[in-house]
C-alpha positions in Angstrom: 21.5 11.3 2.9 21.5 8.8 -0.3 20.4 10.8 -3.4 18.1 7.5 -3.3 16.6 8.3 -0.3 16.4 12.0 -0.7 14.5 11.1 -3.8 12.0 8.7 -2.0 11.5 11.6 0.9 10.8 14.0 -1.4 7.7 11.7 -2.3 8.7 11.4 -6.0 9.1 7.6 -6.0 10.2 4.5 -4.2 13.6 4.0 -3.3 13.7 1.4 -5.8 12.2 3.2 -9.0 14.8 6.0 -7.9 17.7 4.3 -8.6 16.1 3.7 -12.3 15.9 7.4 -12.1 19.6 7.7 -11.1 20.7 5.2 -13.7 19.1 6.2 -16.6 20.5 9.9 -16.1 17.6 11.7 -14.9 18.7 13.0 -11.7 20.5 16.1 -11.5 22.7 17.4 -8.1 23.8 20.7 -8.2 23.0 20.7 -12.1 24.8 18.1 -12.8 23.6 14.8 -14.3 24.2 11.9 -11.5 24.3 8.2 -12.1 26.3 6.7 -9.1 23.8 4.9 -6.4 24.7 6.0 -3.2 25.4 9.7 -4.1 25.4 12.4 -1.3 22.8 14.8 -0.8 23.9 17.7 1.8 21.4 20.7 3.2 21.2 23.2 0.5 22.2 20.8 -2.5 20.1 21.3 -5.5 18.5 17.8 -6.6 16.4 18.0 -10.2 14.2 15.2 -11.7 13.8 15.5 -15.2 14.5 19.3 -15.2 12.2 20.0 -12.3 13.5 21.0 -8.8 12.3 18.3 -6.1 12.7 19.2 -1.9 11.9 17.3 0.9 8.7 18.9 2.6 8.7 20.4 5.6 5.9 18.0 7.0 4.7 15.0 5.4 0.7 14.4 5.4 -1.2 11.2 5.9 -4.6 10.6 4.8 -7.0 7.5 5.0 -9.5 7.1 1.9 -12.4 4.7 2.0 -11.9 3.2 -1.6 -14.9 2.1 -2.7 -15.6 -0.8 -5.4 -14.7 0.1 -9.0 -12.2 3.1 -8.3 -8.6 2.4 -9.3 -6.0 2.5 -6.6 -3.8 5.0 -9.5 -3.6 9.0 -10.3 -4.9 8.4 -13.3 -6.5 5.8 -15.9 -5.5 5.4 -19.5 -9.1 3.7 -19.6 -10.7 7.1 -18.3 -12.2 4.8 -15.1 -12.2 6.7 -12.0 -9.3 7.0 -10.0 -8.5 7.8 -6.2 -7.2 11.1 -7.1 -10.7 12.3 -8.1 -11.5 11.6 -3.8 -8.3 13.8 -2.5 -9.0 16.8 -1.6 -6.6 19.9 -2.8 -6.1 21.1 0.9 -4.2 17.6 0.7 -1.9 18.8 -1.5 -0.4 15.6 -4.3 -0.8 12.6 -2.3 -0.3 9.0 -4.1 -2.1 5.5 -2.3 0.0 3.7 -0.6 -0.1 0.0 -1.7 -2.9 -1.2 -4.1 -6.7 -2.4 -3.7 -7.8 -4.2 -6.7 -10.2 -2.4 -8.6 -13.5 -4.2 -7.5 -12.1 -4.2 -3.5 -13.4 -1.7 -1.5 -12.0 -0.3 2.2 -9.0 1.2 3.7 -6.1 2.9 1.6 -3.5 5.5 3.0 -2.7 8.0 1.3 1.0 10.4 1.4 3.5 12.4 0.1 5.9 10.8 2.2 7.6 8.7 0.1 10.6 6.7 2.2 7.5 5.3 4.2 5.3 4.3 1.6 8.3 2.4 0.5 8.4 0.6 3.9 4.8 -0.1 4.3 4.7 -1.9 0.3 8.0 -3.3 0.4 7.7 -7.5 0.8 10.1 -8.0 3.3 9.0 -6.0 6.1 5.3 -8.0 5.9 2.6 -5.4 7.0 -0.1 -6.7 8.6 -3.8 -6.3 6.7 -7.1 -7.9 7.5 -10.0 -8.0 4.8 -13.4 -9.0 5.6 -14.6 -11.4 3.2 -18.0 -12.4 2.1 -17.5 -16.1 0.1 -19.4 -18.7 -1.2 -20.2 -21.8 0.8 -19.5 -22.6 4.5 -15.6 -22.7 5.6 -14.8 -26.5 7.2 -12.3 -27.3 9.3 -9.9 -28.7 6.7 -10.1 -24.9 5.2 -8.8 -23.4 8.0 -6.2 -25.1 8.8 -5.2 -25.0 5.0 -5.0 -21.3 5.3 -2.5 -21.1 8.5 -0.8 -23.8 6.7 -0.7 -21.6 4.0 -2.3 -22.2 0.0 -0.4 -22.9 -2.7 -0.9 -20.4 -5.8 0.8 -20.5 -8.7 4.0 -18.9 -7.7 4.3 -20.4 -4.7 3.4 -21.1 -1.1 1.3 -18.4 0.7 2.5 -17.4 4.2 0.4 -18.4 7.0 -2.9 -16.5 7.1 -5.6 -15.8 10.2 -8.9 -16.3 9.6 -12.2 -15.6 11.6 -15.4 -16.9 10.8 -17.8 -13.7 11.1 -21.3 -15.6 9.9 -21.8 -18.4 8.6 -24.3 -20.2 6.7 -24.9 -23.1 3.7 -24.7 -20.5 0.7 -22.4 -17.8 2.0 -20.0 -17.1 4.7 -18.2 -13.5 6.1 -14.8 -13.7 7.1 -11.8 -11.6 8.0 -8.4 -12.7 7.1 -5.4 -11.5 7.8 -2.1 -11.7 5.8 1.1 -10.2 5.3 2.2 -10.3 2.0 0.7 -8.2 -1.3 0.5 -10.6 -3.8 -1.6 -9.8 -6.7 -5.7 -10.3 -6.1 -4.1 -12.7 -3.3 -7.0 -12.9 -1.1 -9.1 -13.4 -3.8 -7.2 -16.3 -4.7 -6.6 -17.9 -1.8 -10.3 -18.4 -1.2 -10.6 -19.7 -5.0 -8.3 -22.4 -4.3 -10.1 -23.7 -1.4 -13.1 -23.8 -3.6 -14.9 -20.4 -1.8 -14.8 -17.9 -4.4 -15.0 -14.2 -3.1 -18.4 -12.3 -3.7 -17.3 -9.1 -2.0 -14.0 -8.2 -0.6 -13.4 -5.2 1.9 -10.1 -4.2 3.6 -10.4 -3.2 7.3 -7.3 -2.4 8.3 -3.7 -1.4 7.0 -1.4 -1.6 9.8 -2.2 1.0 12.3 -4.2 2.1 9.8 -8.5 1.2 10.5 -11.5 1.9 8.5 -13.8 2.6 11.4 -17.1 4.2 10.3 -15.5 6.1 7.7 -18.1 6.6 4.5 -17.1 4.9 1.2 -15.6 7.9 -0.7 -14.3 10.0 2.1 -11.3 11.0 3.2 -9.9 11.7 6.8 -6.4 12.9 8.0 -5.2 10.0 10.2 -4.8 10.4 13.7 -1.5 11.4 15.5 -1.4 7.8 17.2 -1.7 6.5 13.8 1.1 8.8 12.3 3.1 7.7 15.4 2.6 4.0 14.7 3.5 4.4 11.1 6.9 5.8 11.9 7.7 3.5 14.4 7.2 -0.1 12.0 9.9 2.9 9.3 12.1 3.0 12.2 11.8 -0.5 12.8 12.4 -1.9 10.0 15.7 -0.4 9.4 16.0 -0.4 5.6 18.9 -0.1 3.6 17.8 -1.0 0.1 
């Protein structure tokens, strides 16, 4: 296995903030310091971050959090607001979110220490699929639908295609759940700006596989082995070599 890899598996980071760790000398293999991407790892090496021995677990655990509104999706908060790791229980063992919820968006978040398929799940190219139920100002037309499987121009760019379902609708509000595939930043949020129906309340439903159900705001649950199932199956799908 890739001392990349090994490093995401072992839930300490991405495959991508790995290599930093690789390159910047501090990953040790069999005590000593490794900087070539690509590197080895064999049964019964010795890998070290930083001084401290890493091993991929034995099982990995999945969780499902109901974030609720004004919680960050972090560990921690130099602004001492509260975090997501304040909900995880310490039968859990060290989980870390998979993905991000803004801070005021509330719903579904998985939760791992399985770090090669958290990598999967976040990474852009392999688009996983997530509906939000909005609740917006005005009354969606027509013209705003089709803008949004046409997709809406942000300020980076182009938004891919997005589904939308009108849920209720009236003259001063409307619910809806959209679904999209990419993780731009607050990009549902902005996406409903630019059509002119800014977001009063913003909930995601599901993650993938992944569905809130009935689960209270604040709570965790274990996720189901269909879920875990379907989770490994989009990994082994996907096929990634970065």
């Amino acid at each position: 296995m890739r001392l990349q890899k090994f490093l995401a598996h072992a839930g300490v980071t991405s495959r991508r903030k790995a290599e930093e760790l690789i390159a910047a000398g501090r990953v040790r293999v069999n005590r000593r310091i490794v900087r070539t991407l690509g590197t080895g790892v064999a049964a019964g090496d010795r890998v070290e971050v930083d001084g401290k021995q890493v091993e991929i677990p034995a099982d990995f655990t999945y969780a499902v959090l109901h974030k609720p509104q004004k919680v960050m999706t972090t560990l921690r908060d130099p602004e001492g607001r509260r975090t997501v790791a304040e909900m995880i229980p310490k039968a859990l063992g060290r989980l870390v979110p998979v993905g991000r919820l803004d801070y005021d968006t509330s719903g579904v978040l998985l939760l791992t220490d399985d770090g090669d398929l958290a990598h999967v799940l976040t990474h852009p190219r392999f688009g996983v699929e997530k509906t939000y139920r909005a609740l917006v100002r005005g009354r969606l037309e027509a013209a705003d639908m089709r803008a949004f499987l046409a997709g809406i121009r942000l300020e980076e760019g182009k938004t891919q295609p997005a589904k939308v379902r009108v849920v209720r609708s009236g003259a001063q509000y409307s619910e809806v759940d959209i679904t999209i595939h990419e993780g731009r930043n607050r990009q549902v949020r902005r996406m409903f700006e630019a059509t002119e129906h800014p977001v009063v309340a913003l909930s995601r439903l599901k993650f993938g596989p992944i569905s809130l159900g009935e689960l209270p705001p604040g709570h965790v649950r274990e996720a189901t082995d269909r879920e875990v199932s379907a989770l490994r199956n989009i990994a082994r799908n996907t096929q990634d070599d970065d």
